[in-house]
C-alpha positions as CSV (number, residue, x, y, z in Angstrom):
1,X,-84.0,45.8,-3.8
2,X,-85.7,48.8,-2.0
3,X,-82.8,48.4,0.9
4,X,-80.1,48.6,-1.9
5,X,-82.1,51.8,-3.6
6,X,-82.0,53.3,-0.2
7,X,-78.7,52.8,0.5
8,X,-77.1,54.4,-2.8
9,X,-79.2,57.2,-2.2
10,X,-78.2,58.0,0.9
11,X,-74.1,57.0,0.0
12,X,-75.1,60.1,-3.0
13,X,-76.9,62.4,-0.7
14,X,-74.3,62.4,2.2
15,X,-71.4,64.2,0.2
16,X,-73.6,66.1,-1.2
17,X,-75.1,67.2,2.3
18,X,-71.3,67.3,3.6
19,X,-70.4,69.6,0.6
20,X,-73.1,72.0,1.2
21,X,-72.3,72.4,5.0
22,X,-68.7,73.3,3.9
23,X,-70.3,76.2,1.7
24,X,-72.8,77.3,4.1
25,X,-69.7,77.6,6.5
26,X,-68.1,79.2,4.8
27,X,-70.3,81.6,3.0
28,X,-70.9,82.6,6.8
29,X,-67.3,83.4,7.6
30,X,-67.0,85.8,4.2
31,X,-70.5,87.1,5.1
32,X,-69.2,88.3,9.3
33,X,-65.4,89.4,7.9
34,X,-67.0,91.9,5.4
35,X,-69.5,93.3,8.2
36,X,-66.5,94.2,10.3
37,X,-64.5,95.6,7.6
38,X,-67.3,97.4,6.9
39,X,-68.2,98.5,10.2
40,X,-64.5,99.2,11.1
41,X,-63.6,100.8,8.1
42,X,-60.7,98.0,7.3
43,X,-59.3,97.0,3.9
44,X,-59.4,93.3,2.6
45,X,-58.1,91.0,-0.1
46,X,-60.8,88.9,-1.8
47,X,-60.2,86.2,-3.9
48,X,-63.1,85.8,-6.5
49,X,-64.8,82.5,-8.1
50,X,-63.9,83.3,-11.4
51,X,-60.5,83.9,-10.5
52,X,-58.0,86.8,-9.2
53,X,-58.0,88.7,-6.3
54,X,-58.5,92.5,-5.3
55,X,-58.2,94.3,-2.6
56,X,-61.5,96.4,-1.4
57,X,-63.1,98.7,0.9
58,X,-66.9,97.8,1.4
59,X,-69.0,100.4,1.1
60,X,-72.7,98.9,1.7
61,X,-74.4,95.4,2.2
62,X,-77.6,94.7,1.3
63,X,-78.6,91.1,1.6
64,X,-76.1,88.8,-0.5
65,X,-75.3,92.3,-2.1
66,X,-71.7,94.0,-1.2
67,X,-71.2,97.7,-2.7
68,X,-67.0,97.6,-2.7
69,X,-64.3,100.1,-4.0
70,X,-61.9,97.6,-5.3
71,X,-58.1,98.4,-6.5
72,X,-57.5,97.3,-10.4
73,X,-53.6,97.2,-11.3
74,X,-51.3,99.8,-9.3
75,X,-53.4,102.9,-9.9
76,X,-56.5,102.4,-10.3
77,X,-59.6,102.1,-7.8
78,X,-63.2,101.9,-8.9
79,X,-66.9,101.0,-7.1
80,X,-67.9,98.1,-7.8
81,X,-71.2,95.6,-6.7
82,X,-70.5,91.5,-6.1
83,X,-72.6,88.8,-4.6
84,X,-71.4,87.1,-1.7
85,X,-71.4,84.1,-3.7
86,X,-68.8,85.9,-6.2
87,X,-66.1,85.4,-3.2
88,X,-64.3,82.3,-2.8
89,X,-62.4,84.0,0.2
90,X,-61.8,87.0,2.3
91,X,-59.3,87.8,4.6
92,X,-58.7,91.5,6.6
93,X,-55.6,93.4,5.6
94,X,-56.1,96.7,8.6
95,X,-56.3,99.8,7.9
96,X,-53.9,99.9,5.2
97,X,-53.8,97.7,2.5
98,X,-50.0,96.6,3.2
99,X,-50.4,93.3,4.8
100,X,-48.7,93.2,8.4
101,X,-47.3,89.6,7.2
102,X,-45.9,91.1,4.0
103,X,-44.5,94.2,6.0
104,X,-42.6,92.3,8.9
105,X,-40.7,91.4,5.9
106,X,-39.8,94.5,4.2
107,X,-37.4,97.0,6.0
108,X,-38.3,100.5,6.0
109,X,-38.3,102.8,3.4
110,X,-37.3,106.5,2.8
111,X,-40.6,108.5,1.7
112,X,-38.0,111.3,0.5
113,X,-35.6,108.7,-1.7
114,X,-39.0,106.8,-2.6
115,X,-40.4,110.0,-5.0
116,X,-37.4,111.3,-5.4
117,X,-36.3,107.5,-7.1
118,X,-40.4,108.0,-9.1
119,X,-39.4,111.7,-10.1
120,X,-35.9,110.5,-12.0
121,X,-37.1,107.0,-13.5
122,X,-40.5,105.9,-14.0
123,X,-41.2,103.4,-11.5
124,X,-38.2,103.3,-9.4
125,X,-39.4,104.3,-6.4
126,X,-41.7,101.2,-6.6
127,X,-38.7,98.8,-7.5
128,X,-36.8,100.7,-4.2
129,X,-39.6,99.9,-2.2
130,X,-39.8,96.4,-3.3
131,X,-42.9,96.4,-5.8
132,X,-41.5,95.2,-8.9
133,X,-44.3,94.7,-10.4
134,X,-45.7,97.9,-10.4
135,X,-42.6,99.4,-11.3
136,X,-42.2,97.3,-14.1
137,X,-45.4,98.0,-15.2
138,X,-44.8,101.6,-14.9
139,X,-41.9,101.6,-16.9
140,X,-43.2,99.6,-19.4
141,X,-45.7,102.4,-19.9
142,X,-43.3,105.1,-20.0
143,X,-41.5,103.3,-22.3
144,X,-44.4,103.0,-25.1
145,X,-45.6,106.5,-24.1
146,X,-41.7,107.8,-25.7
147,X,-42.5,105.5,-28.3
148,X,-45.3,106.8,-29.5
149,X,-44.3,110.8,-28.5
150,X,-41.1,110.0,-31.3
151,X,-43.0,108.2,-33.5
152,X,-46.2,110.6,-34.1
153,X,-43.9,113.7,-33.0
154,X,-45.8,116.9,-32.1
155,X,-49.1,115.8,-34.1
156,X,-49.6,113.3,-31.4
157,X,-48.9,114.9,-28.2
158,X,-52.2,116.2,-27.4
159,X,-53.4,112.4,-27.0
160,X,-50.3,110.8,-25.2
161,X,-49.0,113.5,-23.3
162,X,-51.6,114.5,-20.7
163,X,-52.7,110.6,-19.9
164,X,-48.6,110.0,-19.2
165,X,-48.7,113.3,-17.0
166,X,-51.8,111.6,-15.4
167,X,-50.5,108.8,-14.8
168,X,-47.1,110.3,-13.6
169,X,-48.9,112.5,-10.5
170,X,-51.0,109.1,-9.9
171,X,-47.7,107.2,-9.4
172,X,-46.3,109.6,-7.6
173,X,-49.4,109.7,-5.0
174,X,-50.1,106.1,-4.9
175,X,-46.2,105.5,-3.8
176,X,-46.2,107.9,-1.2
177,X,-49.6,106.3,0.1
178,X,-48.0,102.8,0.0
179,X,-44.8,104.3,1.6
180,X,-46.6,105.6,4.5
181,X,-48.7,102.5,4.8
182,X,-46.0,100.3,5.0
183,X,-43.8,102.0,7.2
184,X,-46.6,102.8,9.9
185,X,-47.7,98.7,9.8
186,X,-43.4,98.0,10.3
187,X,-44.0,100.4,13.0
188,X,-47.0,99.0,14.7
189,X,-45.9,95.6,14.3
190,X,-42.7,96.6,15.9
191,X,-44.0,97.9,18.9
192,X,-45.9,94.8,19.6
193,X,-43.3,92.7,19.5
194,X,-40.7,94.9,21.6
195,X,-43.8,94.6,24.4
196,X,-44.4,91.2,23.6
197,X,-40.3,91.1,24.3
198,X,-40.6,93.0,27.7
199,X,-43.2,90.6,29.2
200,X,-41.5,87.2,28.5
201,X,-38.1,88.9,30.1
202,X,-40.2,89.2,33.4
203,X,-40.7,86.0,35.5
204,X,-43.2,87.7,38.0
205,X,-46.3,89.1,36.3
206,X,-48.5,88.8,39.5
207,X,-50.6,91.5,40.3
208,X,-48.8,94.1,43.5
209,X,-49.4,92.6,47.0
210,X,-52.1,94.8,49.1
211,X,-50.8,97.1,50.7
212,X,-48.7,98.6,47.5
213,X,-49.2,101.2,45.0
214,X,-50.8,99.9,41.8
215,X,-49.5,102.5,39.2
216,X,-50.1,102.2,35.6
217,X,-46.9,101.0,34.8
218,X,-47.2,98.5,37.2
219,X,-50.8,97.4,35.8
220,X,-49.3,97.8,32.2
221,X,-46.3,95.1,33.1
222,X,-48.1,92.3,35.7
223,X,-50.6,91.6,32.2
């Protein structure tokens, strides 16, 4: 009877043990990704317990304390303090918040047609550069912001007029940001893979026999 006790407690404890290892691993991997964005200054897309993701900046750690400035919606960025255990995941996004694996995808956009697009219609420059979402949501606002300017007429300016200005400028700044961001990670990602292109044309990458010059270039092209 004692064997049998013994063994159903270890046939509960072992998943149990298993399950915590998992956590522990992982909770460790979350914990060394946000000291290096931290310490490299990087951007990263969480994805939370409770559900959702955002995209932060970490600002401070303190024990199981991070200290973030997270992005809410298309405009918005706030502070904002989580415990490690509020993260189910983390992953680096680079110095901009375009990820390089969403950017190969997406050909290069105009900066100049971008804002020009945002200046004529509320939120086209966003559909143009492939956020639909944020241009929809955009003019969506718009829309109930015209709404409400016919229905309360002149009476109701002073409350609806300077948040849709606000929020037209932010728009406009936040595209041009995104623009830029995605353009220069399309660049970067292009240059890698126009060197990456080079080497595997060359069949000799060994190293200049003695007696040569060893340039730069020829440094560059034998790694």
């Amino acid at each position: 009877m004692r064997r049998r006790l013994t063994w159903t407690l270890l046939l509960l404890l072992i998943p149990l043990a298993a399950t915590l290892t998992r956590a522990e691993s992982a909770d460790g991997k979350i914990r060394e990704t946000l000291r290096k964005l931290h310490d490299e200054d990087l951007w990263g897309e969480v994805i939370l317990q409770r559900g959702g993701s955002r995209d932060i900046k970490v600002l401070s750690i303190q024990g199981d304390t991070v200290v973030v400035r997270e992005v809410v919606g298309a405009l918005h960025e706030r502070p904002a303090v989580y415990m490690v255990a509020d993260f189910r995941s983390l992953r680096e996004l680079g110095t901009h918040r375009i990820s390089q694996r969403r950017a190969a995808y997406n050909p290069s956009r105009s900066m100049f047609k971008a804002l020009l697009l945002e200046a004529v219609v509320p939120g086209g420059g966003y559909f143009y550069s492939g956020e639909n979402r944020q241009g929809a949501a955009l003019l969506v606002f718009f829309a109930a912001a015209v709404a409400t300017g016919v229905a309360t007429g002149m009476d109701g300016a002073a409350g609806w007029l300077p948040l849709a200005a606000w929020t037209k400028v932010a728009s406009m700044l936040h595209l041009k940001d995104q623009i830029s961001a995605g353009n220069q990670s399309r660049e970067a990602l292009a240059g890698r893979s126009a060197d990456t292109h080079l080497l595997s044309q060359r069949p000799d990458r060994a190293l200049p026999s003695v007696g040569t010059t060893v340039t730069i270039a020829s440094l560059r092209y034998a790694f």
